[in-house]
Structure formats: structure tokens, C-alpha cells
RODOTOR-876580 format. One record per residue (C-alpha): z, y, x. Coordinates in pm, whole numbers, plus 32768, in hexadecimal, padded with zeros to 4 digits. Last residue first. Layout:
{{Z; Y; X}}
...
This chain:
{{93E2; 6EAE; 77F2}}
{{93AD; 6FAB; 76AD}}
{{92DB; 70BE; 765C}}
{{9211; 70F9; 7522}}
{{9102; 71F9; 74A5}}
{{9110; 732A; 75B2}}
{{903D; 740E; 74E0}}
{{8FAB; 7544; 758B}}
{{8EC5; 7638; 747E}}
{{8FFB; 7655; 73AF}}
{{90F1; 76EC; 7491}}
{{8FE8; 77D6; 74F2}}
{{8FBE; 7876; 73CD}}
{{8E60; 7950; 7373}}
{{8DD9; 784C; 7251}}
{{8EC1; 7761; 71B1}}
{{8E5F; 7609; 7210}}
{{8E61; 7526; 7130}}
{{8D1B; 7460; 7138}}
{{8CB7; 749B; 72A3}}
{{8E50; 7461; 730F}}
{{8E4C; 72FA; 7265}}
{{8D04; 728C; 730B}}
{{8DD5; 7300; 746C}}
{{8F04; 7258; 7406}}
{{8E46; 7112; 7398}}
{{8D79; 7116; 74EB}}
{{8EAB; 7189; 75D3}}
{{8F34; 7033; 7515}}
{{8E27; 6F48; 7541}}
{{8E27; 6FD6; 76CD}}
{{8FA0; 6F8C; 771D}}
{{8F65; 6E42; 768F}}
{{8E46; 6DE3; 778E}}
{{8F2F; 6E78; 78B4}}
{{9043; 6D66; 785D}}
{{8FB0; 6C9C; 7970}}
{{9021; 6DAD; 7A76}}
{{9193; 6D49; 7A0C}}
{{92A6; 6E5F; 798F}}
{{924C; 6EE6; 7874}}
{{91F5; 7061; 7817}}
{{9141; 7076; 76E0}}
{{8FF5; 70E9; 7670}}
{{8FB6; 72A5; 7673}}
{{8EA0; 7342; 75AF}}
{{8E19; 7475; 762E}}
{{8D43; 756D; 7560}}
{{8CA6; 76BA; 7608}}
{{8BBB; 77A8; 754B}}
{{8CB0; 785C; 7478}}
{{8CB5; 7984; 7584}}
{{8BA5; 7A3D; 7652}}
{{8ADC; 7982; 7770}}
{{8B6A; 7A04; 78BC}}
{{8CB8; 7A8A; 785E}}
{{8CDC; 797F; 776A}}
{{8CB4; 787F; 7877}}
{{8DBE; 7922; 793D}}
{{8EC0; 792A; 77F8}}
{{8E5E; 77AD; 77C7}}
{{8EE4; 773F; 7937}}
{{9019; 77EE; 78FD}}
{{9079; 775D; 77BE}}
{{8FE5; 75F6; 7867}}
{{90E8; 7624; 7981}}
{{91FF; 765D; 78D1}}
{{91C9; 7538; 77C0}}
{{9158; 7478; 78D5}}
{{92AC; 74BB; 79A3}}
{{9349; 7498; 7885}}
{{9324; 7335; 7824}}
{{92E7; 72DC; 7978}}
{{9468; 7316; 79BC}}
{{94F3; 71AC; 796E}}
{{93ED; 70D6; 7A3A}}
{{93DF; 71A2; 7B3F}}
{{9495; 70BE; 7C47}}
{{9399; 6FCD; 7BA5}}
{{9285; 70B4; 7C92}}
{{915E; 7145; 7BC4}}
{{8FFF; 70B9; 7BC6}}
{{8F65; 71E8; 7ACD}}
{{8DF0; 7150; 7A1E}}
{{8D45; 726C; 7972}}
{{8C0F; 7226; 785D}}
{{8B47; 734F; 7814}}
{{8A62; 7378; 76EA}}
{{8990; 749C; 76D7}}
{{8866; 73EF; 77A6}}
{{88C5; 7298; 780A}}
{{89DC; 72D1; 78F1}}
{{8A9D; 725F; 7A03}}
{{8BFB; 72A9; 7A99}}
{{8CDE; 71D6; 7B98}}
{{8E22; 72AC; 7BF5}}
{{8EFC; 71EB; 7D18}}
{{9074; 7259; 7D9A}}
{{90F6; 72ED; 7C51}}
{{91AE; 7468; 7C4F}}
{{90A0; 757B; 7CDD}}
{{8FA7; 74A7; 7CBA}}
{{8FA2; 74E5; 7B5D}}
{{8F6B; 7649; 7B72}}
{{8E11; 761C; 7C78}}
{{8D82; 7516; 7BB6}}
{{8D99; 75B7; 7A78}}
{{8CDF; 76E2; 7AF0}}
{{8BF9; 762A; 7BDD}}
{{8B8C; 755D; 7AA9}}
{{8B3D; 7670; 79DA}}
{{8A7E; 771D; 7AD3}}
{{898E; 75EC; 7B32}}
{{895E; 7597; 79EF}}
{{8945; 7718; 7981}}
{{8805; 7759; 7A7A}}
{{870B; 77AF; 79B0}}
{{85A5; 7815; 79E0}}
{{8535; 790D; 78E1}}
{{842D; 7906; 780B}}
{{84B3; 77F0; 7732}}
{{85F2; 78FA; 76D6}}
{{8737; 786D; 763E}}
{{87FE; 7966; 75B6}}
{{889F; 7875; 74BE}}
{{8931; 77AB; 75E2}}
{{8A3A; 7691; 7539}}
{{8AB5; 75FA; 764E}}
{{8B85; 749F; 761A}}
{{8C7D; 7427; 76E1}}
{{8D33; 72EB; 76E6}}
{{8E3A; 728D; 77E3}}
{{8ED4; 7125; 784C}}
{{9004; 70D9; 7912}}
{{8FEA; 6FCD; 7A30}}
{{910E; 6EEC; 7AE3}}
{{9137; 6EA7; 7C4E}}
{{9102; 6D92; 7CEA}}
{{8FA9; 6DA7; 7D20}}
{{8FD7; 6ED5; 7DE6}}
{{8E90; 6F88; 7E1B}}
{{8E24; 6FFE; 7F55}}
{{8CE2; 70C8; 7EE8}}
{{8BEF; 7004; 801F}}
{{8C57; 6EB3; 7F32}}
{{8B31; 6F54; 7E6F}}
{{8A23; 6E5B; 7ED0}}
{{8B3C; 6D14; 7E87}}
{{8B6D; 6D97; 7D40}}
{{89EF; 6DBA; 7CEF}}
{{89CE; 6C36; 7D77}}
{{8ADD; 6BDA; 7C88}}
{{8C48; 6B63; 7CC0}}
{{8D06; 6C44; 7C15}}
{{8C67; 6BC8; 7A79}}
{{8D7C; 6C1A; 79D1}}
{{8C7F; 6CC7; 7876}}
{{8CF5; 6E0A; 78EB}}
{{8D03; 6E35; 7A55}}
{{8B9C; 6D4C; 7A2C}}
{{8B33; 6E6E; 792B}}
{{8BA4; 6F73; 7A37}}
{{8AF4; 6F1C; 7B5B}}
{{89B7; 6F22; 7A7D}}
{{8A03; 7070; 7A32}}
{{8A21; 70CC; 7B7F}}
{{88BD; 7054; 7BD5}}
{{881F; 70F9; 7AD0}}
{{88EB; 7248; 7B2B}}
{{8881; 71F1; 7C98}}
{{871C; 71F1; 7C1F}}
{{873A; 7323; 7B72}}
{{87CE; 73C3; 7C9A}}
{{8692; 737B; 7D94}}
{{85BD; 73F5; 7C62}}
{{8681; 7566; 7C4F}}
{{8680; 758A; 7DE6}}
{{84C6; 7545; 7DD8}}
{{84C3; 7642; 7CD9}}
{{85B6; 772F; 7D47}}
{{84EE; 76E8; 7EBA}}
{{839E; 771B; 7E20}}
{{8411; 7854; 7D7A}}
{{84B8; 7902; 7E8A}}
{{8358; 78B8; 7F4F}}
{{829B; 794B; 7E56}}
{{8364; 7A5E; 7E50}}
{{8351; 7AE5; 7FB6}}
{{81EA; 7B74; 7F91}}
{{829A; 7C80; 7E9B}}
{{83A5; 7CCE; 7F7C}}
{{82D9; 7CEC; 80B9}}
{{81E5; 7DB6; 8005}}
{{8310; 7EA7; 7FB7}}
{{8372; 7EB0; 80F8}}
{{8237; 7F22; 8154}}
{{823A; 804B; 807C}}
{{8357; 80A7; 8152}}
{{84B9; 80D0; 80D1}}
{{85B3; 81B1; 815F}}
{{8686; 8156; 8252}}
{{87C8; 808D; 829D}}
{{887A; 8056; 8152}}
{{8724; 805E; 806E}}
{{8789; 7F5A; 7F90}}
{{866C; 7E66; 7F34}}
{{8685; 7DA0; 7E24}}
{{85D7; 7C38; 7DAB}}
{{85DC; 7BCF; 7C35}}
{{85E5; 7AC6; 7B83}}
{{852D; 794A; 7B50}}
{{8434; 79FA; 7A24}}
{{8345; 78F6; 79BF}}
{{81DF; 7987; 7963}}
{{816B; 788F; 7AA3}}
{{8243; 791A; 7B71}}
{{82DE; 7A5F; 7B38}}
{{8406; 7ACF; 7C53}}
{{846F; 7C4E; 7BD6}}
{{8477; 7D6C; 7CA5}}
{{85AA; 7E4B; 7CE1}}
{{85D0; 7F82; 7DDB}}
{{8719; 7FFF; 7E01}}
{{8751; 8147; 7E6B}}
{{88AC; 81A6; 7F0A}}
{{8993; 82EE; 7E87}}
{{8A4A; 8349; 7FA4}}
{{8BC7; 8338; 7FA7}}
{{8CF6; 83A9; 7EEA}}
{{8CEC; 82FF; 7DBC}}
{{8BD3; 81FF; 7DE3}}
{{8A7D; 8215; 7D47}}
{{8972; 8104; 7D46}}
{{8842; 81BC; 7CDD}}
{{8744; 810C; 7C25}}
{{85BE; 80DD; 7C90}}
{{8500; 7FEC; 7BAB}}
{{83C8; 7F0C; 7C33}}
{{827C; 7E46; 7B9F}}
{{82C5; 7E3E; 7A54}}
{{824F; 7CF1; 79D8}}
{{8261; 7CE6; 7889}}
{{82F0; 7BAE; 77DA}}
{{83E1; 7C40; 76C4}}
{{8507; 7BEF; 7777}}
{{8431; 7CDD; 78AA}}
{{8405; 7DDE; 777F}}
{{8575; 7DC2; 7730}}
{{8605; 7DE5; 78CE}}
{{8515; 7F24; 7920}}
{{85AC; 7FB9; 77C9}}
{{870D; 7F97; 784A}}
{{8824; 7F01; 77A3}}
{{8835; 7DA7; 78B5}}
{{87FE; 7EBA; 79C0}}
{{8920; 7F99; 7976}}
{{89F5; 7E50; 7905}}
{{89A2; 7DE5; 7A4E}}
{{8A52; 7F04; 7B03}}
{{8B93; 7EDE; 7A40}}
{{8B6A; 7D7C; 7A79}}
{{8BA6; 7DCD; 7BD9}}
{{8AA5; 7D4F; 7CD8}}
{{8A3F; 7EB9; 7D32}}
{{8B98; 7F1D; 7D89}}
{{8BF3; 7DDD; 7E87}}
{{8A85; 7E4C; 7F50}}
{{8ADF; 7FBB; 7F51}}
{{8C6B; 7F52; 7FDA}}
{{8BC8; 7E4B; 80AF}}
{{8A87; 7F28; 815C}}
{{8BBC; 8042; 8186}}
{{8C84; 7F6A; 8255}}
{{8B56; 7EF5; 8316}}
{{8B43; 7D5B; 831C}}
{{8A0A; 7D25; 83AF}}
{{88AE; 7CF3; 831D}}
{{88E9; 7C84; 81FD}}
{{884C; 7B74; 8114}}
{{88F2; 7B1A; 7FB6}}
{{88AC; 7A09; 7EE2}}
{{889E; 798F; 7D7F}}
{{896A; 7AA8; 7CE7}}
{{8957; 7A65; 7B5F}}
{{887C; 7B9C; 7ACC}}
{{87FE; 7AB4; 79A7}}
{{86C3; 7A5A; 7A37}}
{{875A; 7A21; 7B94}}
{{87B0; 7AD6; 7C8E}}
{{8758; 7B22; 7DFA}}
{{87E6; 7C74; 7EBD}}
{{8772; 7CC8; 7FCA}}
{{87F8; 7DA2; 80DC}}
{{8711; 7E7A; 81BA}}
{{85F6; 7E6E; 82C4}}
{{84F8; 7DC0; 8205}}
{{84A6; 7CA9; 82D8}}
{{8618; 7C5B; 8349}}
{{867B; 7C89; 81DA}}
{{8574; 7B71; 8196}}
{{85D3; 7A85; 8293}}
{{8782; 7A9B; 8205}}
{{86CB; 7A77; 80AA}}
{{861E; 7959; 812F}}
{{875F; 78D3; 81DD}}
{{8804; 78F7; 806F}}
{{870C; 782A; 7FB9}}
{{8763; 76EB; 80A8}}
{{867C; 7674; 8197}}
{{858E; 7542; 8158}}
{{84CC; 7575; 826D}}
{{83A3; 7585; 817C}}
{{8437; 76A3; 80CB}}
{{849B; 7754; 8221}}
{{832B; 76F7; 8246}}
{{82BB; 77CC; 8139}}
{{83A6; 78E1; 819F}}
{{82F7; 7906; 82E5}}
{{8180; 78DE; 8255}}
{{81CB; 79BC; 814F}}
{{8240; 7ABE; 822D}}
{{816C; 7AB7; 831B}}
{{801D; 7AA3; 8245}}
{{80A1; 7BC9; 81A4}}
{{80C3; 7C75; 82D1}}
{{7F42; 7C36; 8358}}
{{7EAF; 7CA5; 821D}}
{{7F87; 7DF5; 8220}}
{{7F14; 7E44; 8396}}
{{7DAB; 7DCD; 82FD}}
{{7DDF; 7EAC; 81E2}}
{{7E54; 7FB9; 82DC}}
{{7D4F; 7FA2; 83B1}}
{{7C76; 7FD3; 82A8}}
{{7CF4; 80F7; 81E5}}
{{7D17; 81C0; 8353}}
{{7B85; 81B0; 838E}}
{{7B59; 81DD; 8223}}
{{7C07; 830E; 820C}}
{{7B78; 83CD; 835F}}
{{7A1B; 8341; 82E9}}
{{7A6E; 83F9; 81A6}}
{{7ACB; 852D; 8224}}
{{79E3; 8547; 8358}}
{{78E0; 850E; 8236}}
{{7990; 8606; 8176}}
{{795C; 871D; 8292}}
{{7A70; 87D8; 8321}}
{{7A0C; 8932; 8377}}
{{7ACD; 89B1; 821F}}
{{7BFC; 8953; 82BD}}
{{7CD3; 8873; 81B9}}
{{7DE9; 88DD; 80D5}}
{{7EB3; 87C5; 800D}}
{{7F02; 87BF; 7EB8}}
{{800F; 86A0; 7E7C}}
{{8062; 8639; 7CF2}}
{{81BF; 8642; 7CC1}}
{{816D; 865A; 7B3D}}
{{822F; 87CE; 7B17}}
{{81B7; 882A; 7C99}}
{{8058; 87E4; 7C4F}}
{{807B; 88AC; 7AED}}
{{80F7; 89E2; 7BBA}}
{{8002; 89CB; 7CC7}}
{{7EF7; 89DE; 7BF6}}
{{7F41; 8AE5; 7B2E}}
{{7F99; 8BCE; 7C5D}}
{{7E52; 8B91; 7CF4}}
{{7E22; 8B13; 7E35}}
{{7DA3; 8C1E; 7F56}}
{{7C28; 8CB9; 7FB7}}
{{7B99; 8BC4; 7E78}}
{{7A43; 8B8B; 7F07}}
{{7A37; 8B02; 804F}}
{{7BBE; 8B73; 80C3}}
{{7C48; 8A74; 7FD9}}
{{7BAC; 8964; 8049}}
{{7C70; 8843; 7F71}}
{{7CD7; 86F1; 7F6B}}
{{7D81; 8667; 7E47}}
{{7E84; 8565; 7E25}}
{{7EAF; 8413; 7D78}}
{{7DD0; 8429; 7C47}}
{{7E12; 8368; 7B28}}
{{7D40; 83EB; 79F3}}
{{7E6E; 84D5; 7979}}
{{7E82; 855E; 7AC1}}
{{7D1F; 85DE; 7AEA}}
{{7D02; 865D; 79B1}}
{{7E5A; 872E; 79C7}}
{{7DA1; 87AA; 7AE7}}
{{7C83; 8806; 7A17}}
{{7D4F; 88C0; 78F1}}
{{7DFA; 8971; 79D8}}
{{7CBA; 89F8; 7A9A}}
{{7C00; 8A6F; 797B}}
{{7AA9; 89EB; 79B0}}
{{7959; 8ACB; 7A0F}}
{{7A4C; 8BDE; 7A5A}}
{{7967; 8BF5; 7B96}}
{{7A52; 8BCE; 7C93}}
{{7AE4; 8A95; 7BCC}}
{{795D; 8A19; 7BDC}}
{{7979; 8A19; 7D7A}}
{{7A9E; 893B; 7D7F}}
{{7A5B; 88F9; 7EF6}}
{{7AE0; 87A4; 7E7A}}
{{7B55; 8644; 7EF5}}
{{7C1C; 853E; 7E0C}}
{{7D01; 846E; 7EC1}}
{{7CD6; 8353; 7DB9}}
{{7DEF; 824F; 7D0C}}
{{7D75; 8236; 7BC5}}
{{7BE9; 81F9; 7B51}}
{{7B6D; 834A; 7B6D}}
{{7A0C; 8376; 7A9F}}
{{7A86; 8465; 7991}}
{{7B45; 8541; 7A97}}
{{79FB; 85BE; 7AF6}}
{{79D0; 8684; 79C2}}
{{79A5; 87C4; 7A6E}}
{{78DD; 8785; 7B77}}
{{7902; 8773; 7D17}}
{{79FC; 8655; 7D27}}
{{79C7; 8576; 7E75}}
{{7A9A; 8424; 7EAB}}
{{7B99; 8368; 7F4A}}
{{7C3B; 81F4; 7F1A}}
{{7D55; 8140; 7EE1}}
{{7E77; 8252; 7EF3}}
{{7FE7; 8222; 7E8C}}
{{80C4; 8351; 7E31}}
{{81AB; 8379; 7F48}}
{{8178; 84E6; 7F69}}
{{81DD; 8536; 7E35}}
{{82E3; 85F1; 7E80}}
{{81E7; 86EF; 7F30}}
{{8143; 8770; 7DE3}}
{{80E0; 88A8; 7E83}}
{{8027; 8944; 7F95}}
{{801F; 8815; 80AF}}
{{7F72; 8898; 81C9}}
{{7E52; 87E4; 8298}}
{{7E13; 8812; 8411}}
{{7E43; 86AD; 8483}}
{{7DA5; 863C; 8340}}
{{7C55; 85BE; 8396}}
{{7D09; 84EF; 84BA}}
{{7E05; 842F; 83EF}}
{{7F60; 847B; 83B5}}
{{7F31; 8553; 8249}}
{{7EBF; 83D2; 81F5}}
{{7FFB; 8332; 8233}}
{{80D2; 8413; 813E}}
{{7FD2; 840C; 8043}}
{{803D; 82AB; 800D}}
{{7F83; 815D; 80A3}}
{{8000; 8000; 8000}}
């Protein structure tokens, strides 16, 4: 991507003065061309550096407001002008509406010729096409083999910060932090990257327009938002969504801690998506085949089958055989479902629940089929008496960070007994089954204490 910016740096220019509309001197530019007639706007396509003597404003043959407006309205990026030919200095007209659209005027000699011009343009376009070609092959062909490597998302978000010279932020479709690449660890970098990952911050996105059109399936190319802390500089982050195949996977930002963003940073970020994609993808099939795997586990767990081949492939997990087994149900309810974007609540889900239980019972097993979660908790005998409320505890906390993710009345557990002997696992699951079917056709909406049902314990 060239901007104005670039092109006031090639030879033609050297001598050039910008007269107005210099904030918008990162417009993007594509191509040039000469405008010696009124109507010339008519033929612009977008994205022009439109070159003029403007002979016909000297002759009141166009009013000049009317034709710059003309010019803008039909895409241009800049205009070009020899003011000393014809006009002897810019009119005030036209440098007022340039400066109310940020729409660059710039002064050139009247020696100057606009085959020098053009030449001058087109010598600088192509280099930097083939500067741009040559990056984007880089960069995909880096990430790519991260991909192929196997790496993990986060060490192509660390490659990808590298690239672009700032933090990155990766997230999914629902604004759940995937990954986070930094550079260092700055004071300042953490405090602006800890802000920006508030849900504060993604309740700004999540009721912004940008965020409805992308639910909608538009793809926006890029939003700018200020992250603002209290007493320090405002920071610009630069988001761009991760489409595949009319599939949104999330979203990949750009906070400009160290410098300003280049337009080549930008191509970075856009040419790094495919690879974000793949590796989601190729992460989200790797853990539905554990999941498939896992459940298996547990239906032998279940059924008293502990000498199978699939127990003797997860022996890795340490389980205790001599130690007893209490069953969970869960069931998800997500009424904001969205086919268009790729989602990652099994793998949330399960890392919430996984993460509070461990925090009392030595092994957590957990597989699903969709919605429906199964949860397997190997807990010590010493235990036996407490697990009652420990899970009733734990599970209260466990639904409260769900609901912070997904809304409430979503969530149902249903709770077997606790007994003392592995082999009594099968019961323990008929009876989180009952309580669970019991809690669907009960339950009072909005009350915890009736969404987690802990049927029957005894040893």
C-alpha cells in the first residue's frame, strides 16, 4: 500500500509543497493521472493522484468548489497542481474544502513536465509493489511453516509482533484472548496491553457498529480505537478481522506501543491471517480428536471396563485406580450461536471447569459431544466426607465464570453420588443423568441453586 506520504518522496516531487489538506496525507494511492476538463472526475476510479494545471478554473469555465468536491466524491487520493501556470496562487475555496475532507493539494514547479510526473510515479509504484510482493511472500511463507512446524498459536503471534514491530493481540470471534505476542515486557506495553483486554474494552468493540456489520458477515477491512489510560498516552489499536472461507475465526490487533504504524504493517497483518487460520483450524481438529478419544476413556470408566487398550493409551494422565470417581453433567444451552463464526466454547468451557476443580481433586477427565459435557473427578477417600461441598463450592464458582462469558440460564449440572469404589462410577452417572433431566424440567429460570443438583450421596 503506497500513501501520499511516499510519493511527495520521489524525484518529481523534491520541490513540491503541500497547500492544504495535509492530514490526509496517508490516503492510499494506486495510480496517477492527468485532469485538464471539467468533468474529469467522471472517469476516476478511486484511489488517483489526480494532476492539473487547472487551466478551466482560470477561466471560470467550472466553479472551483463544486469541482473539487467532484473530485473527492469520485475517490480521488490527492491532487497535483501548477499553480503558478495559470492560477498565480490556490484559491481560497479550494483550500478550504481540501482541508474539511483532508484531501492533500500539493504545489508543483510549473517547469516540471507530467511525463517527468508520471514516469517519476510509476518508477517508485513499481518498486514498491515488488518491495510489497517480496514481503508478503515472507511473511506467509514464515508463518506457513510455523504452521507446518506444528508451533503453537502463541509463537506465531510472538513471529508476527516481531514482523510488525508492536504487540498483538489475537482473539477469537467472540473477543476471547487467544494469544498474545510482545515484544518485551515494558511497564507501560503491560499496563496498555492489561487495559485493552478488559471487558470494559470489549464491550466497546462487542457494541460497536464495526463489530454488527462483521456479525452480519461484512468484511470491514480495519477499525482504529483508542486505548486510553488515566494518566498516560492515549495508544491506537489497529484491528482486522481473520475471514476464511466466509467463516470469521477473530480478530488480529495491532497496538502501536513502539511506533507508529506503517502501511506495511498493515500488509503484514492482513497476509498473516491465513496462517492464524490454518493453525486454529488445524489446533481445533487435533482437539476434536482428543475429545473423541476422551470420551471413549470415559465410557470404559463408566461401563468398569479398566483394562482396555484406550485405558492403557491414557495411563500418561496418572490415574489412581484405587481411588473412587464422581460423575458431572453439563449441558450448554448457547442461544447466540453464530454458524459464521468459528467457536471455541468446547475448548473454553472445559478449561474453565478444569481449572476450578483441580483446585481440590487430584485427576479431572472431561469430554463432550457438542453441548453435553460429561466430567469424571478421581478424588482421594480421605475426601470422602467433604466432596459434598467442595463440588457444591466449586461448581457455584465455576457457573458464575461461565456466565460472565456466555450470559446466565445457560448452564445445567447434574451431580451422581459420591461412593467409595471406582466400580460404583456407573451409578454415580444414572444419577447425575436423573438430576440433570430433573433440573431441565424444573428448573426455575435465573437461580443458581436450581441449575446445580447434587441428587444423592452416600458411601
Amino acid at each position: 500500500m503506497i500513501i501520499i506520504q511516499d510519493v511527495l518522496k520521489t524525484t518529481a516531487f523534491q520541490n513540491s509543497e503541500v497547500l492544504a489538506g495535509i492530514k490526509g496525507l496517508s490516503n492510499e494511492v494506486s495510480t496517477i493521472t492527468v485532469a485538464e476538463v471539467p468533468d474529469s472526475a467522471n472517469w476516476l476510479r478511486g484511489g488517483e493522484l489526480v494532476c492539473t494545471t487547472a487551466f478551466f478554473i482560470s477561466n471560470k469555465v467550472v466553479h472551483e468548489k463544486e469541482w473539487i468536491e467532484s473530485l473527492i466524491r469520485n475517490g480521488a487520493s490527492a491532487l497535483a497542481i501548477k499553480t503558478s501556470r495559470f492560477l498565480g496562487g490556490l484559491p481560497s475555496g479550494l483550500i478550504n474544502v481540501a482541508n474539511q475532507h483532508d484531501f492533500p493539494i500539493i504545489s508543483l514547479p510549473h517547469e516540471i513536465t507530467w511525463p517527468a510526473v508520471i514516469e517519476s510515479f510509476m518508477d517508485f509504484f513499481m518498486n514498491e509493489q515488488m518491495k510489497i510482493m517480496e514481503l508478503v511472500e515472507d511473511v506467509q511463507s514464515s508463518l506457513i511453516n510455523l504452521v507446518l512446524e506444528n508451533k503453537s498459536i502463541q509463537a506465531i503471534a510472538n513471529k508476527i509482533s516481531i514482523l510488525a514491530g508492536n504487540p498483538i493481540i489475537l482473539e477469537d470471534a467472540r473477543l476471547q484472548v487467544i494469544a498474545i505476542g510482545n515484544l518485551n515486557s515494558e511497564e507501560l506495553d503491560k499496563e496498555i496491553l492489561e487495559h485493552r483486554i478488559k471487558p470494559s474494552f470489549q464491550k466497546k468493540i462487542l457494541k460497536s457498529n464495526y463489530y454488527k456489520e462483521i456479525q452480519k458477515g461484512v468484511n470491514i477491512e480495519k477499525i482504529e480505537m483508542s486505548v486510553k489510560l488515566d494518566d498516560k498516552r492515549d495508544t491506537n489499536n489497529i484491528m482486522i478481522p481473520i475471514f476464511t472461507n466466509e467463516t470469521l475465526y477473530g480478530f488480529i490487533s495491532l497496538l502501536e506501543c513502539k511506533r507508529p504504524h506503517t502501511p506495511l504493517d498493515l500488509i503484514v497483518l492482513k497476509n498473516s491471517t491465513t496462517a492464524i487460520a490454518l493453525q486454529l483450524m488445524k489446533q481445533y481438529l487435533n482437539d476434536q480428536t482428543s475429545r473423541k478419544k476422551t470420551l471413549a476413556l470415559i465410557e470404559d470408566i463408566i461401563q468398569g471396563r479398566i483394562h482396555t487398550q484406550i485405558i492403557f493409551e491414557y495411563d500418561y494422565l496418572n490415574i489412581n485406580w484405587s481411588h473412587p470417581m464422581i460423575t458431572i453433567l453439563a449441558d450448554f444451552e448457547d442461544l447466540n450461536k453464530n454458524n459464521s463464526f468459528w467457536d471455541r466454547s468446547e475448548e473454553i468451557i472445559s478449561n474453565i471447569i478444569k481449572k476450578r476443580l483441580k483446585n481440590h481433586f487430584g485427576q479431572v477427565i472431561i469430554g463432550n459431544e457438542g453441548t453435553f459435557y460429561t466430567i469424571l473427578i478421581s478424588f482421594s477417600p480421605s475426601q470422602l466426607k467433604k466432596v459434598t461441598n467442595l463440588l457444591r463450592t466449586e461448581l457455584s464458582q465455576v457457573l458464575i465464570e461461565l456466565e460472565q462469558y456466555y450470559g446466565k440460564d445457560k448452564f445445567r449440572f447434574g451431580v451422581g453420588g459420591v461412593y467409595e469404589k471406582l466400580e460404583k462410577a456407573s451409578r454415580s452417572y444414572k444419577e447425575a443423568k436423573s438430576a440433570l433431566s430433573i433440573i431441565k424440567k424444573y428448573k426455575r429460570k435465573g437461580e443458581t441453586a436450581e441449575i446445580i443438583s447434587i441428587l444423592k450421596f452416600s458411601h
